[in-house]
C-alpha positions in Angstrom: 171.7 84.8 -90.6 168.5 82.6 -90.5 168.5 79.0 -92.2 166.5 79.2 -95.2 164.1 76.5 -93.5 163.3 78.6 -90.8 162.6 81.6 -93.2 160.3 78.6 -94.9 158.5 77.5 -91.6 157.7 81.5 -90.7 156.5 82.1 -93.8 153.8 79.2 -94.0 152.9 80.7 -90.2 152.0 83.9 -91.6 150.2 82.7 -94.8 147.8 80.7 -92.8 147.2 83.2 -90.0 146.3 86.0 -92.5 144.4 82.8 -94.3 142.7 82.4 -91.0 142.1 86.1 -90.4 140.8 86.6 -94.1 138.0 83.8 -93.6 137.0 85.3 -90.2 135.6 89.2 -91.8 132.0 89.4 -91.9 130.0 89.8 -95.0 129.8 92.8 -97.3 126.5 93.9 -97.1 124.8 95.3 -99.9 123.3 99.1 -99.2 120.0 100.1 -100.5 117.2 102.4 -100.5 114.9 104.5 -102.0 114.4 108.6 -102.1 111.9 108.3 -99.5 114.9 108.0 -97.3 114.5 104.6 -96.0 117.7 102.4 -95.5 118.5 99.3 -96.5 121.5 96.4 -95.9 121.4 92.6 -96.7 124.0 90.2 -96.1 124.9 86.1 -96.6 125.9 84.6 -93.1 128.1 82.0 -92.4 127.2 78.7 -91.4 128.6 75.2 -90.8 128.1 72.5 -93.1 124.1 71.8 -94.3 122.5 75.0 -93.7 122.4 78.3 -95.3 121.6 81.9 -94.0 120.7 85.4 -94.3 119.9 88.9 -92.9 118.5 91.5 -93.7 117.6 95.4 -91.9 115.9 98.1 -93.4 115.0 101.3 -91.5 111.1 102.4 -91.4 109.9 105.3 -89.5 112.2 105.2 -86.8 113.2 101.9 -86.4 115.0 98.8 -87.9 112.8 96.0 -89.1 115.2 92.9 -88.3 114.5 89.7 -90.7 116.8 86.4 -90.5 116.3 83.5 -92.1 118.1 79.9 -91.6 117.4 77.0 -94.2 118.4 73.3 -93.7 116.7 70.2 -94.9 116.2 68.8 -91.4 112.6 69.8 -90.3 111.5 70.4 -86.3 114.9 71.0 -84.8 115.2 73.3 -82.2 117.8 76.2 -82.8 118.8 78.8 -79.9 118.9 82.4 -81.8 120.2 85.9 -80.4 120.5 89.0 -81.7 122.8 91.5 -80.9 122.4 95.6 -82.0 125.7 97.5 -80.8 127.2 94.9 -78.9 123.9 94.5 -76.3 121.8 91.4 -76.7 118.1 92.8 -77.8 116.5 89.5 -78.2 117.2 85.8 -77.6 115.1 83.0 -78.1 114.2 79.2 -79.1 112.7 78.2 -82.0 112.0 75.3 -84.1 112.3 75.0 -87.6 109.0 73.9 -89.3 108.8 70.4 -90.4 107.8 70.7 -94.5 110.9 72.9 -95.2 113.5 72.7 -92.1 114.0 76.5 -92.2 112.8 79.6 -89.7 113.1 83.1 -90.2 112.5 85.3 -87.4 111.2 89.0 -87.7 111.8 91.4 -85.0 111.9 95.7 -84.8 114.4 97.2 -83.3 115.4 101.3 -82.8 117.1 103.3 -85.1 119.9 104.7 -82.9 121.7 108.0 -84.9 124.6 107.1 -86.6 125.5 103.5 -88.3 123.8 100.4 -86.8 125.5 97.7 -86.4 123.3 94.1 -86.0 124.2 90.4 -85.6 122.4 87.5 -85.9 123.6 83.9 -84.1 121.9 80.8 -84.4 122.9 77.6 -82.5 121.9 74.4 -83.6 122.0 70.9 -83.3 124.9 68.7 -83.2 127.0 72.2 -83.2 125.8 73.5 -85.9 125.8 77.5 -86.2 125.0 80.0 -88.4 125.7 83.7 -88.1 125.3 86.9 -90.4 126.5 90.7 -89.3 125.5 94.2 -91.2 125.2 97.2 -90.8 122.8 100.0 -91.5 124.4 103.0 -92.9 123.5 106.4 -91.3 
């Protein structure tokens, strides 16, 4: 029989691992589109404290038009940003954020590969700070 304070102490273990787990699932992204069959996904990302982000992918002729955008108050700081379509690295660059707003979006195309595409977005910042948004593009 187990001590009713070990039943306690397991039970706190599991709430804050599925806690931990629940916090760590990407964004929903919303789905759109019109009849002209284009595609459409936009999503909220993640980031640490003071900054705020956002991705979006829409399908056009062939390929995915790629647009992320990071906002902090903090102008010209340099951020190190990747992007990632089906878990290869398709672009990776550094970038500074302009000085009147503090924010950068980056705009890149990538190919429409059949099936569902799945894209990430990571920025790196400074002091540690990170931001990161994930969708993906319905078939």
């Amino acid at each position: 029989m187990v001590s009713r304070s070990l039943a306690c102490a397991r039970c706190a273990v599991c709430v804050v691992a599925f806690t931990l787990l629940a916090g760590a699932a990407p964004a929903r992204a919303e789905h759109g589109g019109g009849d002209d069959g284009r595609r459409e996904a936009r999503v909220a990302g993640t980031c640490s404290a003071g900054a705020s982000s956002k991705l979006r992918l829409r399908s056009r002729d062939g390929a995915i038009s790629v647009e992320f955008e990071v906002k902090r108050r903090r102008g010209g700081e340099r951020w190190r940003v990747v992007l990632v379509h089906e878990r290869r690295v398709a672009w990776r660059s550094a970038i500074r954020t302009k000085r009147s707003s503090g924010s950068f979006r980056i705009r890149r195309s990538l190919a429409d590969y059949d099936g569902p595409d799945e894209v990430t977005a990571r920025a790196s910042g400074p002091r540690g700070l990170t931001c990161e948004a994930s969708a993906t593009l319905a078939a």
